[in-house]
PDB file of the backbone (N, CA, C, O) and the ligand in Angstrom, with CONECT records:
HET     ZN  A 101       1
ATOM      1  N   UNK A   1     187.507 235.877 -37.818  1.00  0.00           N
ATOM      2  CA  UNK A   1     187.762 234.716 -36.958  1.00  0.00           C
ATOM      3  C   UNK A   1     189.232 234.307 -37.078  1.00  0.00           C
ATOM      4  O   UNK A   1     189.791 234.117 -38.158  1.00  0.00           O
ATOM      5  N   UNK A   2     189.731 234.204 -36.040  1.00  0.00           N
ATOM      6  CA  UNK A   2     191.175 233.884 -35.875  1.00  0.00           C
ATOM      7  C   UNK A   2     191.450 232.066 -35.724  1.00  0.00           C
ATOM      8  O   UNK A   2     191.217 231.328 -34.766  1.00  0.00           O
ATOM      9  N   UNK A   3     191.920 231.815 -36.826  1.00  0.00           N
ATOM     10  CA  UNK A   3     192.503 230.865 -36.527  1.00  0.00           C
ATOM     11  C   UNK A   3     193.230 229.912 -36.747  1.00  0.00           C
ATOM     12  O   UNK A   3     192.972 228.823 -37.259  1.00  0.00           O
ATOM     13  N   UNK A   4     194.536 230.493 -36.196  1.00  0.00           N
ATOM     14  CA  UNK A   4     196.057 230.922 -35.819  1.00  0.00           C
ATOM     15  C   UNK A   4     195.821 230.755 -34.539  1.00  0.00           C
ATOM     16  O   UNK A   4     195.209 231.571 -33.850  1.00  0.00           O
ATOM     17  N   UNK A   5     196.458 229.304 -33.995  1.00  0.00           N
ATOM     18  CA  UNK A   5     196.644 229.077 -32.942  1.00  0.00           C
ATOM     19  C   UNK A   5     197.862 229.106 -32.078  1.00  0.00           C
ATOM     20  O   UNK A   5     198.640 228.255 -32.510  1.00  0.00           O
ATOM     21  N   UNK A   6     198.391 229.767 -30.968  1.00  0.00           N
ATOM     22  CA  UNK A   6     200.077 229.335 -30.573  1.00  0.00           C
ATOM     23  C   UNK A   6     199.706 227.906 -29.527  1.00  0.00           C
ATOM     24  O   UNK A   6     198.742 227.928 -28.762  1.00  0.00           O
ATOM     25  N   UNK A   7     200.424 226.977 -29.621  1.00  0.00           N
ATOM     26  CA  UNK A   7     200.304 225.840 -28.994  1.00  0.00           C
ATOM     27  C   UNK A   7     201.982 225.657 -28.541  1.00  0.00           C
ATOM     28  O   UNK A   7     202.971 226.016 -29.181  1.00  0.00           O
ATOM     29  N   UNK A   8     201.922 225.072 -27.406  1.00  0.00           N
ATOM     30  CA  UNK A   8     203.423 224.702 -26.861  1.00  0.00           C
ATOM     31  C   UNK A   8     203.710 223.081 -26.826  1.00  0.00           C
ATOM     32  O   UNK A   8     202.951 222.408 -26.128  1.00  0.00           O
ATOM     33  N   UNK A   9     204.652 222.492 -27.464  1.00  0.00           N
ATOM     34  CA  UNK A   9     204.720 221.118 -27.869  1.00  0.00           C
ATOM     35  C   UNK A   9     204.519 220.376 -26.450  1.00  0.00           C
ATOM     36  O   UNK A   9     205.011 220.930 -25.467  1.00  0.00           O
ATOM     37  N   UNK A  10     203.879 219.247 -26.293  1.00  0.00           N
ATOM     38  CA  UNK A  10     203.997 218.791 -25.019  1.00  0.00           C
ATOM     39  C   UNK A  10     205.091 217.812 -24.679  1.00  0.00           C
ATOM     40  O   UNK A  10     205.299 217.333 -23.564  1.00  0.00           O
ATOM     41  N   UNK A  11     205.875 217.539 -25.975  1.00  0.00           N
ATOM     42  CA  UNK A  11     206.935 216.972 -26.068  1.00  0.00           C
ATOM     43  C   UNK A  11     208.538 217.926 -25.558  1.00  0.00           C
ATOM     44  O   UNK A  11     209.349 217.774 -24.645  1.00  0.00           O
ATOM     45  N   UNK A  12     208.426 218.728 -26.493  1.00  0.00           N
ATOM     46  CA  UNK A  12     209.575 219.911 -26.741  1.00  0.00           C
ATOM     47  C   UNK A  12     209.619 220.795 -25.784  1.00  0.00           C
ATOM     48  O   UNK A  12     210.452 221.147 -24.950  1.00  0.00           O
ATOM     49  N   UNK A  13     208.415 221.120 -26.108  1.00  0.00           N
ATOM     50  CA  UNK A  13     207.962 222.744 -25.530  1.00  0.00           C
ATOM     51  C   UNK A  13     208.091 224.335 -26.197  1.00  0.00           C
ATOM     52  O   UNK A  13     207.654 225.420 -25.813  1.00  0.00           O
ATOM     53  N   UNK A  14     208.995 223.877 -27.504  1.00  0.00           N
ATOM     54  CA  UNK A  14     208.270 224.767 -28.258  1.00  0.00           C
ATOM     55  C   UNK A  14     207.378 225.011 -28.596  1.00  0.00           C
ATOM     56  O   UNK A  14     206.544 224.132 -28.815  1.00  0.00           O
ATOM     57  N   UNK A  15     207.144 226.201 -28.783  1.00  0.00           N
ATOM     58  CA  UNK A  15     205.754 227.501 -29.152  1.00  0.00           C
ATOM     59  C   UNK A  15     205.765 227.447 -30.232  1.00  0.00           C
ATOM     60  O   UNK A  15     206.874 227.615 -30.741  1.00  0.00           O
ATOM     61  N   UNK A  16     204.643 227.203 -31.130  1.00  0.00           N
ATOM     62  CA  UNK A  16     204.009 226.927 -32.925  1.00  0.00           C
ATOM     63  C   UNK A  16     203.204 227.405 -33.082  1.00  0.00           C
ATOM     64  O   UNK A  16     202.444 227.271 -32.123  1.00  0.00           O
ATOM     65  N   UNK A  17     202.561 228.384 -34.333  1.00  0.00           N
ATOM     66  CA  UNK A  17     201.775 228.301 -34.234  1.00  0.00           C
ATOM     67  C   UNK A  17     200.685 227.144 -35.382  1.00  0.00           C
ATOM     68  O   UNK A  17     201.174 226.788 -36.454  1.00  0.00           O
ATOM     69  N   UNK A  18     199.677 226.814 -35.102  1.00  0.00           N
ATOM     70  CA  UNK A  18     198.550 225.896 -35.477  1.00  0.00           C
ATOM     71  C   UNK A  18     197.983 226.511 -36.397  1.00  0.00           C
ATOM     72  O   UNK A  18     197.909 227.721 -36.183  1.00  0.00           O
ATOM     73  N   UNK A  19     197.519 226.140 -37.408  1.00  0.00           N
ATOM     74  CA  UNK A  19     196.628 226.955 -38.363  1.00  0.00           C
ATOM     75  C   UNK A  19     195.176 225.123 -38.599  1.00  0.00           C
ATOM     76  O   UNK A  19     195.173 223.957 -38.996  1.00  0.00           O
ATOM     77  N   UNK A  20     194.247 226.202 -37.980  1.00  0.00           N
ATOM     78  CA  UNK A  20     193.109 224.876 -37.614  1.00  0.00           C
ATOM     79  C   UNK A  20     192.330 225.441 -39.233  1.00  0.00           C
ATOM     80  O   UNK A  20     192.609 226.501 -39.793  1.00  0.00           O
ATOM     81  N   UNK A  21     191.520 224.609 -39.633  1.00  0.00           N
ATOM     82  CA  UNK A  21     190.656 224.751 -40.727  1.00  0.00           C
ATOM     83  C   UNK A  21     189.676 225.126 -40.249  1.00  0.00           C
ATOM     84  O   UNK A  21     189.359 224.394 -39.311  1.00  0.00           O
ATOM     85  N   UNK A  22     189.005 225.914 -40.409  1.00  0.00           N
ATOM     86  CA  UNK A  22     187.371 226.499 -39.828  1.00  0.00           C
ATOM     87  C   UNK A  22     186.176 225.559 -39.823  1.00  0.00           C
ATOM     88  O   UNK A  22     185.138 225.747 -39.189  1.00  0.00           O
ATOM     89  N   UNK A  23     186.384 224.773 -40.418  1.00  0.00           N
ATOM     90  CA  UNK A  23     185.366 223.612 -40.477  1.00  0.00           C
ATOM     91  C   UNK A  23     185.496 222.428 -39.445  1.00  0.00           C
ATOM     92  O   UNK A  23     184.610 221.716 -38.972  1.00  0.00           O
ATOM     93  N   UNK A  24     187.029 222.424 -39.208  1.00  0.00           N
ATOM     94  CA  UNK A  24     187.598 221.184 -37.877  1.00  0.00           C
ATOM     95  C   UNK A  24     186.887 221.815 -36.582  1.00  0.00           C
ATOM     96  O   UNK A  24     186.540 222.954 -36.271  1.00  0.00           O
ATOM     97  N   UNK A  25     186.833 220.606 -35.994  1.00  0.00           N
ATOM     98  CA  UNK A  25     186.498 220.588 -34.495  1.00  0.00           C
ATOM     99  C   UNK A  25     186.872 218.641 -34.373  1.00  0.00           C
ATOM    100  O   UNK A  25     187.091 217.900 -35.331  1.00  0.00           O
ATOM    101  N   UNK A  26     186.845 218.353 -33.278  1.00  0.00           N
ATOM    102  CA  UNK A  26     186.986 217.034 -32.787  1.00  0.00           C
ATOM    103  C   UNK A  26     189.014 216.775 -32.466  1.00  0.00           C
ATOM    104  O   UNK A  26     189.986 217.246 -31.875  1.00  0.00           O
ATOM    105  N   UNK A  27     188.704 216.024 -33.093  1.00  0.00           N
ATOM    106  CA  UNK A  27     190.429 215.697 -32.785  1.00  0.00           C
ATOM    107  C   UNK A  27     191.506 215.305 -34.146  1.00  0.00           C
ATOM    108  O   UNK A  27     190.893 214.688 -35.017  1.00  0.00           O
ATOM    109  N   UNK A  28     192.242 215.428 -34.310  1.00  0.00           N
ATOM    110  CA  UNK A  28     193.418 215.475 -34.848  1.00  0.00           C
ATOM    111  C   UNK A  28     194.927 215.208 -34.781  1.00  0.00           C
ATOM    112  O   UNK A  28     195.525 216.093 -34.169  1.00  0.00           O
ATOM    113  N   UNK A  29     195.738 214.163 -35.279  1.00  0.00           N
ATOM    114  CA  UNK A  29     197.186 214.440 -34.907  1.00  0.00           C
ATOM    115  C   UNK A  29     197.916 214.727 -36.229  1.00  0.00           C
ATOM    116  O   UNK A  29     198.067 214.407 -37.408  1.00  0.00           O
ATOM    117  N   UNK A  30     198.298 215.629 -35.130  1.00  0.00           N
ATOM    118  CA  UNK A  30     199.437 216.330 -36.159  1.00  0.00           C
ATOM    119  C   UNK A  30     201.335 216.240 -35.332  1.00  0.00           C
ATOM    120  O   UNK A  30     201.562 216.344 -34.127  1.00  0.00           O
ATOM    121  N   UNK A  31     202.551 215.998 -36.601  1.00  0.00           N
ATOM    122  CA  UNK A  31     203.846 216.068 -36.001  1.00  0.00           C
ATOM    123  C   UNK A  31     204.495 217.436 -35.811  1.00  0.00           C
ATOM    124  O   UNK A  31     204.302 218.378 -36.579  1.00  0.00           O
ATOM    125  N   UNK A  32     205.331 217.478 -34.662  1.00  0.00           N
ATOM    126  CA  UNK A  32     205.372 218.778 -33.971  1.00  0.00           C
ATOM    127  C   UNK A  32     206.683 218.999 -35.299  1.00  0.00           C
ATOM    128  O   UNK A  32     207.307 218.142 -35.923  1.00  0.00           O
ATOM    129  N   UNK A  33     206.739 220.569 -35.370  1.00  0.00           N
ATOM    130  CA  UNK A  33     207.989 220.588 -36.964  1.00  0.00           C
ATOM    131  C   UNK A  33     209.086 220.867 -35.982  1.00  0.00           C
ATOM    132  O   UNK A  33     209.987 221.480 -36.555  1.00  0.00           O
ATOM    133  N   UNK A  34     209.367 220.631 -34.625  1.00  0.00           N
ATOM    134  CA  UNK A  34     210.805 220.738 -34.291  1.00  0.00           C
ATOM    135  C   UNK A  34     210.582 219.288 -33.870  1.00  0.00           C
ATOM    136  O   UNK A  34     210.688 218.583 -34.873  1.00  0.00           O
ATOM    137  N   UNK A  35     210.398 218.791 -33.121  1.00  0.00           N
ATOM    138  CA  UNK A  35     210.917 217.437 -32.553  1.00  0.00           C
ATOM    139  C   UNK A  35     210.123 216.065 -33.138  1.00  0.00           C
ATOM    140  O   UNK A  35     210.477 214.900 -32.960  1.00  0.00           O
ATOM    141  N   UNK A  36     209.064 216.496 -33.813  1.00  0.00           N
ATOM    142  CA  UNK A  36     208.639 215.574 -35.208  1.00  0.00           C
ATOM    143  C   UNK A  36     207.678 214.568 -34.273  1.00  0.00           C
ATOM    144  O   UNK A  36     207.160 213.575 -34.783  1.00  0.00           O
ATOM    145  N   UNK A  37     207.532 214.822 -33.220  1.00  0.00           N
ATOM    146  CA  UNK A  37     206.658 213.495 -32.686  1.00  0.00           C
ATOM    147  C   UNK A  37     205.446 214.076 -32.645  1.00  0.00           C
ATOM    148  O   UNK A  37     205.386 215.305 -32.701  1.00  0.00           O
ATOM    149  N   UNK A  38     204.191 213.246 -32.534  1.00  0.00           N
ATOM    150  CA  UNK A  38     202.925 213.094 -32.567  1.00  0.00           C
ATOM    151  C   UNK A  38     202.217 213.906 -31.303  1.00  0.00           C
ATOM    152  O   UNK A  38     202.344 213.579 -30.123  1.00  0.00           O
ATOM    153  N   UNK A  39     201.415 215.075 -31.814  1.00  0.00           N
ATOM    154  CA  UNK A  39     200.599 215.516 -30.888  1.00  0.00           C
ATOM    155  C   UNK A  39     199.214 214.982 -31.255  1.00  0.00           C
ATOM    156  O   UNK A  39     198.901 214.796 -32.431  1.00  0.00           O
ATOM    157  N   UNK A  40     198.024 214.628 -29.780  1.00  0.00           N
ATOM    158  CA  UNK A  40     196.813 214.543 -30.122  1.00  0.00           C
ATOM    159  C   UNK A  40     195.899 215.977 -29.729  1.00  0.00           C
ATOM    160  O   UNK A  40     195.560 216.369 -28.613  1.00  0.00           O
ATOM    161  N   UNK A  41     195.605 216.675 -31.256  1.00  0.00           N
ATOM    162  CA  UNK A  41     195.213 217.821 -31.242  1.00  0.00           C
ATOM    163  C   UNK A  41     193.429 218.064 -30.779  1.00  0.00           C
ATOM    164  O   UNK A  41     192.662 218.000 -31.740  1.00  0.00           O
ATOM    165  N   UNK A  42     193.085 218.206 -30.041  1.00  0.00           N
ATOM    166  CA  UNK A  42     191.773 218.562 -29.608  1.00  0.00           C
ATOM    167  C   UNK A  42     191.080 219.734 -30.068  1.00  0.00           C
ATOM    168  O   UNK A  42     191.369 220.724 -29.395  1.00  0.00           O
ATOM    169  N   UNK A  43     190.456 219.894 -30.774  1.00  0.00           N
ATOM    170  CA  UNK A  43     189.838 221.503 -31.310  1.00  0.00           C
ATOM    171  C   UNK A  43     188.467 221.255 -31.183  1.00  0.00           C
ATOM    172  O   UNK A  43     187.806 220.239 -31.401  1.00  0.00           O
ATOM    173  N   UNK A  44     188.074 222.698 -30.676  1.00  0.00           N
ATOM    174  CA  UNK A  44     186.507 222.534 -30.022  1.00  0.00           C
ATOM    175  C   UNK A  44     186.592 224.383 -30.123  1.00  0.00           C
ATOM    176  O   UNK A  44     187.597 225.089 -30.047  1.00  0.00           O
ATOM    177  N   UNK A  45     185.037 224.825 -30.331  1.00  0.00           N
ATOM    178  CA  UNK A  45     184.685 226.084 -30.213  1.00  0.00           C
ATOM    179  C   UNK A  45     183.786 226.415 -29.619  1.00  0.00           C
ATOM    180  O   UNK A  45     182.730 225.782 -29.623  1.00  0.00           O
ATOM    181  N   UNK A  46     183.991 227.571 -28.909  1.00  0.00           N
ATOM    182  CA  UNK A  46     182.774 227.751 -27.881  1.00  0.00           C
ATOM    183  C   UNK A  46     181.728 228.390 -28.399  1.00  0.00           C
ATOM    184  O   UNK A  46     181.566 228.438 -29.618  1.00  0.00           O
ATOM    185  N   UNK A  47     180.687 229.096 -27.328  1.00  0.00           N
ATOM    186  CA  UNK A  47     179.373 229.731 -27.732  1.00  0.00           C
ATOM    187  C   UNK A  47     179.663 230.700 -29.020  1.00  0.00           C
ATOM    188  O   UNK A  47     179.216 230.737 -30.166  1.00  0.00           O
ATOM    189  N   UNK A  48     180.833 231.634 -28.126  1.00  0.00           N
ATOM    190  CA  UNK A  48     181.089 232.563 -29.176  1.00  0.00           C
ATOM    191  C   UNK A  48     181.760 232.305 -30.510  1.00  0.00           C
ATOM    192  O   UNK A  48     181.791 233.134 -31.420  1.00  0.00           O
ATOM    193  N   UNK A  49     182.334 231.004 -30.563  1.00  0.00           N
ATOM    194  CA  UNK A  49     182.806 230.434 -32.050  1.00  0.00           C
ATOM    195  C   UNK A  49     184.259 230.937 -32.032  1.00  0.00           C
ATOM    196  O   UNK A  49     185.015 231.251 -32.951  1.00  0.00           O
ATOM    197  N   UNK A  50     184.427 230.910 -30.542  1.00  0.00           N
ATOM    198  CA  UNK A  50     186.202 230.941 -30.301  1.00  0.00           C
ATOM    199  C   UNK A  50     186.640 229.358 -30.266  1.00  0.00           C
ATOM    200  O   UNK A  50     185.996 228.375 -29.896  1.00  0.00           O
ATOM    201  N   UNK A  51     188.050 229.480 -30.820  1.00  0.00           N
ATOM    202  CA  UNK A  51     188.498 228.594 -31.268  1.00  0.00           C
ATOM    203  C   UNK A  51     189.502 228.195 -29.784  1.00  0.00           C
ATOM    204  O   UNK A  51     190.317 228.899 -29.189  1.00  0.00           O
ATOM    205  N   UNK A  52     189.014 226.690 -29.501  1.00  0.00           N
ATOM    206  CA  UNK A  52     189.260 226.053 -27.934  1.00  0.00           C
ATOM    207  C   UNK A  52     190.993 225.205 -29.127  1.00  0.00           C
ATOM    208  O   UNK A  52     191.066 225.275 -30.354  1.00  0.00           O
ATOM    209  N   UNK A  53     191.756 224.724 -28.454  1.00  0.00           N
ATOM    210  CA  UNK A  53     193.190 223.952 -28.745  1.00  0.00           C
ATOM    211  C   UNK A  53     193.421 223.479 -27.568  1.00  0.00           C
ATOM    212  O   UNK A  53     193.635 224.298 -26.674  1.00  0.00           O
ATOM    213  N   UNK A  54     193.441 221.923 -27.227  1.00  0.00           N
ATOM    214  CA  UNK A  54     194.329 221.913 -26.464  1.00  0.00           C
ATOM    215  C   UNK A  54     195.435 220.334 -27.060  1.00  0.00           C
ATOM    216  O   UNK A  54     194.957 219.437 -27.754  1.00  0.00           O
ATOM    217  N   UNK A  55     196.530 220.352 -26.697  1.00  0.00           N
ATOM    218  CA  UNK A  55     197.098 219.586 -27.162  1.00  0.00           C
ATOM    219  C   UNK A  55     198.066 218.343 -25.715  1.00  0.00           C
ATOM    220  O   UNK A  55     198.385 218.500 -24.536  1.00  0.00           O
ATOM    221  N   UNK A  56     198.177 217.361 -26.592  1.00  0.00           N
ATOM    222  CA  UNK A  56     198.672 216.239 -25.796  1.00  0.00           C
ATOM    223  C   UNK A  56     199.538 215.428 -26.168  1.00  0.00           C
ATOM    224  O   UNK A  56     199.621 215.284 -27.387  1.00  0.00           O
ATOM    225  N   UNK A  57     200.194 214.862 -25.560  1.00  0.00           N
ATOM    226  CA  UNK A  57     201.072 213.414 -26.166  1.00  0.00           C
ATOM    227  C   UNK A  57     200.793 212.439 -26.783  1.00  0.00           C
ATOM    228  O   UNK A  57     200.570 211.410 -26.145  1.00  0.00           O
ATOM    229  N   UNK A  58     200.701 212.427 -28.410  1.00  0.00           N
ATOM    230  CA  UNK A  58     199.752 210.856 -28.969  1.00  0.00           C
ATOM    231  C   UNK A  58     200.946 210.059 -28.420  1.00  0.00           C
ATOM    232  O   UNK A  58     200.951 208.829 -28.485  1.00  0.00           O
TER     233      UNK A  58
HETATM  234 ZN    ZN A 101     208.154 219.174 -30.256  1.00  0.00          ZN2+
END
């Protein structure tokens, strides 16, 4: 199970990658390591136990 996420800052727009804990799902913020501001991290997995990311502007 992969999970090593690439996410693109919605601030920046740099490309990171995410390292989610296998046990997370729901939501999360985490600071972006180039421009340091607050993403609201969404993690959700599907049927197959693929790992869903999507990220936003806290
Ligand atoms: Zn950023």
């Amino acid at each position: 199970m992969d999970d090593v996420v690439e996410v693109s800052c919605p601030w920046c727009g740099e490309r990171q990658e995410l390292w989610v804990d296998p046990a997370t799902t729901g939501q999360m913020v985490q600071d972006c390591d180039v421009c340091c501001r607050p993403w609201q991290v969404f993690v959700s997995r599907d049927e197959l136990g693929q790992l869903q990311v999507h990220v936003e502007r806290s």
